[in-house]
N, C-alpha and C positions, 0 to 999 in steps of 0.2 A: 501746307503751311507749317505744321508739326514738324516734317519732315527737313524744314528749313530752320527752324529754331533749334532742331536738334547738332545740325548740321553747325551753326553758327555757335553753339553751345562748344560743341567740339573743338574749332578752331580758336576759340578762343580761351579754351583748358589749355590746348596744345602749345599756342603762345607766351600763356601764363608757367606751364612748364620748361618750356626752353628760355625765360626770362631769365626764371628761378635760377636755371645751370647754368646759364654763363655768367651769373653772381656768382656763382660759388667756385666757377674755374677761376673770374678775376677776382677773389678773395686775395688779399696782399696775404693773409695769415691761416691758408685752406687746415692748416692741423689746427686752428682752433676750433672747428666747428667735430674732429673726431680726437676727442681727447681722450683718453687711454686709462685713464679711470674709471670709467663707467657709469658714474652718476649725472643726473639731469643736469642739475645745478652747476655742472662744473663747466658746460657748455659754452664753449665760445665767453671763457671768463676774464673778469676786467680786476685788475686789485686795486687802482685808485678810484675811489667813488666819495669819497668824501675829504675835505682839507686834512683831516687828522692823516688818512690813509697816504697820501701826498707826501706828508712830515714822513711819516714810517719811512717809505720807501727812503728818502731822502738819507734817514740817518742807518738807514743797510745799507744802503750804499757806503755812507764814510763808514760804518764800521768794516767793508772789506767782503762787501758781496762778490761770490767767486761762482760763474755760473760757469760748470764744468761742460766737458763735452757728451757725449752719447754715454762713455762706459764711467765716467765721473760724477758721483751727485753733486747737486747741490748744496755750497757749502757759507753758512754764515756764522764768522767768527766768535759773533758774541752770543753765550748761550739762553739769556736773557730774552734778546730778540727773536731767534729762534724757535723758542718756545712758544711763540704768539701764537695764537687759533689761525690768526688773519694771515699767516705766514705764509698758511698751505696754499693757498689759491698763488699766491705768487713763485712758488715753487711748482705747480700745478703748469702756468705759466712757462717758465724758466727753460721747466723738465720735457713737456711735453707741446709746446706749441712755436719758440726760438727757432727759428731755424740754425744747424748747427752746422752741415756742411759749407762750404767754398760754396757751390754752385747751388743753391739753396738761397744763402744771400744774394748772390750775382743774379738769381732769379729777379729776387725782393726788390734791389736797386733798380734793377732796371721796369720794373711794373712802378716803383717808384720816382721814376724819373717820368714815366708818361702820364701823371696824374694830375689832373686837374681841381684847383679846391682844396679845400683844406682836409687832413688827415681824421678819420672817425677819432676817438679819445682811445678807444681801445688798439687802436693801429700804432698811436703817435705811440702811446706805451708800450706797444710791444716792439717798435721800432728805436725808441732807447734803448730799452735792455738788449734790443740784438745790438743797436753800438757795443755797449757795454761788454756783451760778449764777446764781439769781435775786437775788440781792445785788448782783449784777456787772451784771447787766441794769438793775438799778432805779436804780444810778448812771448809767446814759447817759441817762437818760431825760428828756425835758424838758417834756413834757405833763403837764397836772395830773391829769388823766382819768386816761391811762394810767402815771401815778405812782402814785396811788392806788389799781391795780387790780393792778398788780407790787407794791408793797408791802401788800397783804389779802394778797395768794397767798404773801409772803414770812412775813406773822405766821402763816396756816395750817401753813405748814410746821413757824415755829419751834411751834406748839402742838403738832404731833402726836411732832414732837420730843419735847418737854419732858413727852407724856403717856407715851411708849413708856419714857421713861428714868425716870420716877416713878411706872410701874407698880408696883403691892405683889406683883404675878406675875410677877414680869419674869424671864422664864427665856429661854435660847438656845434658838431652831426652826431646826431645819434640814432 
């Protein structure tokens, strides 16, 4: 009998671990969970959590938020905003969890087009600011090819956008 509870013990760690990993391979955002900083806290981090944080973001943005590529920081024009504590997590963000490649995004769309349900809060967010990037990308760009392949990935975004936020279910997961 021991020998069966040990047995069922087993199989059911082993299910609970292969649960776990294919959470984490269909993670829309897998660099959030190994962020490059090093600290606990920075884990799988979210910058809007309260109405004020919302506002922020909001007016980084009109001020000219410019989320650069791999070898370009991040850059916010105004040095006021900048300076904020609360900044860093969103640069945290920006820097190290965006996905910044073509096919990175093309991944993101299309995990984002098989999705059912509304987006976690921390996805929908980090799924703006990849708009937002990929916007900023698709300005530099001067190839027809690769204009036309940054701008699909940019209309996929704005779609799953505009389906999360005109869900008839649209409730907060957290």
């Amino acid at each position: 009998m021991a020998h069966l509870w040990s047995l069922l013990a087993t199989v059911f760690y082993c299910h609970l671990y292969l649960a776990s990993a294919q959470y984490r391979r269909k993670a829309l955002y897998p660099s959030a969970f190994r962020v490059k900083r090093g600290t606990h806290s920075l884990v799988n981090p979210t910058f809007q959590n309260t109405v004020e944080d919302v506002n922020l973001l909001f007016e980084i943005l009109l001020a000219g938020l410019q989320i650069q590529s791999e070898d370009i920081p991040f850059v916010i024009p105004d040095p006021e905003l900048a300076s904020l504590r609360r900044v860093e997590k969103l640069e945290v963000i920006c820097e190290d969890i965006l996905p910044k490649k073509l096919s990175e995004i093309r991944r993101l769309t299309a995990h984002l087009s098989q999705r059912r349900g509304s987006l976690k809060r921390e996805d929908f967010e980090r799924t703006v600011l990849t708009m937002v990037y990929t916007a900023q990308s698709l300005s530099h760009i001067t190839s027809d090819t690769q204009s036309a392949l940054w701008g699909d990935a940019l209309l996929q975004l704005f779609r799953a956008i505009k389906e999360d936020l005109a869900s008839p279910f649209r409730t907060q997961q957290d």
